[in-house]
C-alpha positions as CSV (number, residue, x, y, z in Angstrom):
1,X,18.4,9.1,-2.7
2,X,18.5,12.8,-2.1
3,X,16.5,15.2,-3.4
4,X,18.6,16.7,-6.3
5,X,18.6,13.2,-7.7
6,X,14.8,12.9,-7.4
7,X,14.1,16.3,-8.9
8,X,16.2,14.8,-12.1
9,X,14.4,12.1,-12.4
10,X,10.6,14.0,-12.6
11,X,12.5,16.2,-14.6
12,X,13.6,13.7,-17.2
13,X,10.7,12.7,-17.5
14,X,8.5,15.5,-18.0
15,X,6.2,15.4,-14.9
16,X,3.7,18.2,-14.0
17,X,4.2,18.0,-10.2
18,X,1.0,20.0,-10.4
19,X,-1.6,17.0,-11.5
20,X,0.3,13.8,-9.2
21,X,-2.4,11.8,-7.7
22,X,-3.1,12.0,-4.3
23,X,-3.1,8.8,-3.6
24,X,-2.1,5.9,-4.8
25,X,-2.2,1.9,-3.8
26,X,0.0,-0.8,-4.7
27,X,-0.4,-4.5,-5.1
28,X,3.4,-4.9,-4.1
29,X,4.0,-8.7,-6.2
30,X,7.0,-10.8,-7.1
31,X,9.0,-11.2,-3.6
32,X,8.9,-14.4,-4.3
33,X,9.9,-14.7,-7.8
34,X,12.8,-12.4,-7.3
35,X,14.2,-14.8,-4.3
36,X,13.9,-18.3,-6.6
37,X,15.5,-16.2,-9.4
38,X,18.5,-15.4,-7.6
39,X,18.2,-19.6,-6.0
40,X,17.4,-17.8,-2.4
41,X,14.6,-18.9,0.3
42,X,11.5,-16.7,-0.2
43,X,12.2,-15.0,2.6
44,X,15.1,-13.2,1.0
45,X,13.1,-11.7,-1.3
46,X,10.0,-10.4,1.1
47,X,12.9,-9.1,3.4
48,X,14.2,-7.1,0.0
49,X,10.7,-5.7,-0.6
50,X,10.2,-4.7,2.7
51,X,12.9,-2.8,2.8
52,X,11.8,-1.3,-0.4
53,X,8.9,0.1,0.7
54,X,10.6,3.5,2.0
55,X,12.1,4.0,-0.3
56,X,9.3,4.2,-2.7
57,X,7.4,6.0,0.0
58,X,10.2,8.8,0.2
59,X,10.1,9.0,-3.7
60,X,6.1,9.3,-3.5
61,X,6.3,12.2,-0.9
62,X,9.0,13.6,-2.6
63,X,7.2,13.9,-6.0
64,X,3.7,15.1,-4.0
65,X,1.5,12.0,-2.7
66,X,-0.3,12.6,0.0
67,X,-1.5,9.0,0.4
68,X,0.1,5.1,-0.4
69,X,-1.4,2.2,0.7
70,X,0.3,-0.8,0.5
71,X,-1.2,-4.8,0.0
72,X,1.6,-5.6,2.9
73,X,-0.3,-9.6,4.0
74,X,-3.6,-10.5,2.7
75,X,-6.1,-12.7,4.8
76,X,-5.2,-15.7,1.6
77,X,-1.8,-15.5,2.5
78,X,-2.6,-17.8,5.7
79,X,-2.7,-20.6,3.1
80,X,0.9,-20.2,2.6
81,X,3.1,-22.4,4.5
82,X,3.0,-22.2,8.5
83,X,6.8,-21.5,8.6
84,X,7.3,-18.7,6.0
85,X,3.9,-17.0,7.7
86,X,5.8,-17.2,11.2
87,X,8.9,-15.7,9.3
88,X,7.0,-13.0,7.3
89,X,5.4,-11.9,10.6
90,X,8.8,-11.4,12.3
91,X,10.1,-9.8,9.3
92,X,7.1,-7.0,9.6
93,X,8.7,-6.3,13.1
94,X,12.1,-6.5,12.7
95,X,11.7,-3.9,9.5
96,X,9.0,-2.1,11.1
97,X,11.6,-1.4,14.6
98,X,14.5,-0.3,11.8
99,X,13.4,1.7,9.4
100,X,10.5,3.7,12.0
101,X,13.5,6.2,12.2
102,X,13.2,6.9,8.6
103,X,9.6,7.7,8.9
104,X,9.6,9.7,11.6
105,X,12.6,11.9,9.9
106,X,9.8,12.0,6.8
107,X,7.2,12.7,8.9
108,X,5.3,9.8,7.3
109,X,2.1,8.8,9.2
110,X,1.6,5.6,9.7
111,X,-2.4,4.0,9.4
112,X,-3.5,0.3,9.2
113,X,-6.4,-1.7,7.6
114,X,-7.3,-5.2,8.1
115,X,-9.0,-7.5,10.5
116,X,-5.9,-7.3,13.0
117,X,-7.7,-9.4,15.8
118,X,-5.7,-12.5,13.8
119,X,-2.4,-10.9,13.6
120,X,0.2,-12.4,16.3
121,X,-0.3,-10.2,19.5
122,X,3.9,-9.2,19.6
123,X,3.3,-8.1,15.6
124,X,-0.1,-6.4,16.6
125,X,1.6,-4.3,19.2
126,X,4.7,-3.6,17.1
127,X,2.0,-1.9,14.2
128,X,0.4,-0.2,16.9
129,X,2.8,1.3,18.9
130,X,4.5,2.3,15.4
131,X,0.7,4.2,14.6
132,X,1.0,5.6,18.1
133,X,4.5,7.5,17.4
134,X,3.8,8.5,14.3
135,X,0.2,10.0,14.7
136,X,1.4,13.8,14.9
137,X,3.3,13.3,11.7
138,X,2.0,15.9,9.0
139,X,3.9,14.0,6.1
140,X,2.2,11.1,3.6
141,X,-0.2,9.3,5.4
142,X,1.0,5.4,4.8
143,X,-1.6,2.5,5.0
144,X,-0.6,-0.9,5.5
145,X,-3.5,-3.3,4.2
146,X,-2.6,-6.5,6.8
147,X,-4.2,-9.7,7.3
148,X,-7.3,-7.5,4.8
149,X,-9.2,-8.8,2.2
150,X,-11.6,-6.8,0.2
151,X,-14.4,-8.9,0.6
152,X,-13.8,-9.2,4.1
153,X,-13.4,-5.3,4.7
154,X,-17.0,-5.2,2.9
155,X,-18.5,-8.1,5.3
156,X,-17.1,-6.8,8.2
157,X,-18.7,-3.3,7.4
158,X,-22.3,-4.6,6.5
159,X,-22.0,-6.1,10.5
160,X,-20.7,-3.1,11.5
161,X,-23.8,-1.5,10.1
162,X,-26.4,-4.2,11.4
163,X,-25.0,-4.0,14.7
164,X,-25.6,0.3,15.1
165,X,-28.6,-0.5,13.6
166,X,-28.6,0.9,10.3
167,X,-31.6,0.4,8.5
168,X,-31.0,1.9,5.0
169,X,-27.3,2.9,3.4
170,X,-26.2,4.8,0.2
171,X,-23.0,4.7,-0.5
172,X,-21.5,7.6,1.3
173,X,-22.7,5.2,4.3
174,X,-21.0,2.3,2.8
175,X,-17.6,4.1,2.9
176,X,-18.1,5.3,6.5
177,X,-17.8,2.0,7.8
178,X,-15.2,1.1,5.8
179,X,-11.3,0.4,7.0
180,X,-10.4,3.3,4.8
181,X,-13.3,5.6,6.1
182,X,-10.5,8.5,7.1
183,X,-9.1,8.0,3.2
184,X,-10.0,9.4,0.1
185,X,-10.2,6.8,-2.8
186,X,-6.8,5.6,-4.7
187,X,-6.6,7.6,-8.2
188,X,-3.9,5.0,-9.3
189,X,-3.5,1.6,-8.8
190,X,0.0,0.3,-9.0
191,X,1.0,-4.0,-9.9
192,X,4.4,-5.2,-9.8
193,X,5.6,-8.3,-11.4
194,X,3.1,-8.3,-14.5
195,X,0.0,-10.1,-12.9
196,X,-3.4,-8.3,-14.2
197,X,-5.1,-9.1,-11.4
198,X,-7.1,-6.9,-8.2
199,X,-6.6,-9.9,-5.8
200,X,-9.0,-8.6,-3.9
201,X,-7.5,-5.2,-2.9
202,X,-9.7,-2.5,-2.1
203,X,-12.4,-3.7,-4.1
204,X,-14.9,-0.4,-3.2
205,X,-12.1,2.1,-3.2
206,X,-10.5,1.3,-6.4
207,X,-14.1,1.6,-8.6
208,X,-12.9,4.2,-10.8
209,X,-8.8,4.0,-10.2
210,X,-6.3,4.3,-12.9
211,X,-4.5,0.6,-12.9
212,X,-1.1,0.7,-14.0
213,X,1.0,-2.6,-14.2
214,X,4.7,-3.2,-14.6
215,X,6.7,-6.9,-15.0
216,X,9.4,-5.1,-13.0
217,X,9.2,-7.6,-9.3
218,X,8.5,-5.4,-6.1
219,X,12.3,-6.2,-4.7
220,X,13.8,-4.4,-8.3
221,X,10.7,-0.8,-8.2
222,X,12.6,1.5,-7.9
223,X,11.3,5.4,-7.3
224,X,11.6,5.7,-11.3
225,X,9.3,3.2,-12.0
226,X,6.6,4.7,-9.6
227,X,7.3,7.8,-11.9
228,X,7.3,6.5,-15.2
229,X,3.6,5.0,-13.6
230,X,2.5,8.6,-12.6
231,X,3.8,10.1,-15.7
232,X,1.2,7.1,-17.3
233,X,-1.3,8.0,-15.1
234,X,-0.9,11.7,-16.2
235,X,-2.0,10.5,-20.1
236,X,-5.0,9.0,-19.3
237,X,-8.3,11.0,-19.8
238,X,-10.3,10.4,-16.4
239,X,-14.2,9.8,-17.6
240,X,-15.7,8.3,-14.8
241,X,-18.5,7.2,-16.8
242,X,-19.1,10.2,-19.0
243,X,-17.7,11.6,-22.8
């Protein structure tokens, strides 16, 4: 899309460019759902949404984000079975090798979370070297959440903290060890497909986030819908706890 045509589209709908948040995370649902609807394998439909990803990314730059995190392959999704987990893995490199253009003509940084020491070595290095190359990059900052669980992130940070020998923690401690340690927190919380659930994404960082869910499927957001959810998130009075 170029630029004229998102400009129209915050313009239709009445967005102050002036109060986007600065980041925002999405639990990117319904690959799935969107495949067996259309009688495809699943894989069609996590190939769709992962090409969809920059383009929402562009419209999120475009608009004023500084930061989108993405729930790309949770540590539960190794229950899935063996042969679309191989497939999904390949996907992530085969998308990751095309569209790395793209993000490098965005200036998009590139960041992962996640317990990566499970991730296929070939897939590992593809993220890695992608992180590598994009590290000078003074555009959105884009986190991939892969093979991460919230839970997990947590656990892992409580060893983390045993093993330097950290004898008492507040919270500002807490988020040091975190995966997302070099992040603010999300402001807005995006779910595709219509499920109400966190599935345990970010489970620290999204304490006070805005949650916004749509029944549109990941494969069909388009950068509209991540503007209609801004322009909801630009309603809501933020209290964190007070009047």
């Amino acid at each position: 899309m170029s630029v004229n045509t998102f400009e129209k589209i915050i313009n239709n709908l009445n967005i102050d460019t002036s109060k986007v948040p600065k980041h925002i995370a999405v639990i990117m649902d319904g690959n799935g759902r969107w495949a067996k609807k259309r009688k495809l394998p699943r894989i069609a439909g996590h190939r769709k949404g992962a090409k969809n990803v920059t383009n929402i990314v562009e419209a999120a730059g475009e608009i004023g984000v500084k930061f989108m995190t993405i729930y790309t392959f949770s540590i539960e999704n190794w229950n899935r079975p063996k042969k679309e987990v191989d497939s999904l893995m390949n996907l992530f490199e085969e998308v990751l090798t095309a569209k790395l253009p793209q993000l490098m003509k965005k200036s998009v940084r590139l960041n992962l979370i996640g317990d990566l020491s499970s991730i296929p070595e070939t897939t590992r290095k593809k993220f890695n070297d992608a992180v590598d190359k994009t590290s000078k990059n003074d555009g959105l900052v884009l986190t991939v959440a892969l093979n991460y669980g919230g839970r997990d992130e947590i656990t892992r940070a409580i060893n983390k903290m045993l093993k330097n020998g950290v004898r008492q923690v507040d919270e500002e401690t807490v988020s040091k060890y975190l995966d997302t340690n070099n992040l603010p927190d999300p402001e807005l919380v995006i779910r595709t497909s219509g499920e109400s659930r966190i599935s345990n994404f970010l489970l620290w960082q999204i304490a006070y986030s805005e949650v916004y869910k749509t029944p549109t499927l990941w494969p069909d957001f388009k950068p509209e819908h991540l503007y209609e959810a801004i322009k909801d998130f630009q309603k809501r009075k933020r209290r964190f706890g007070g009047l």
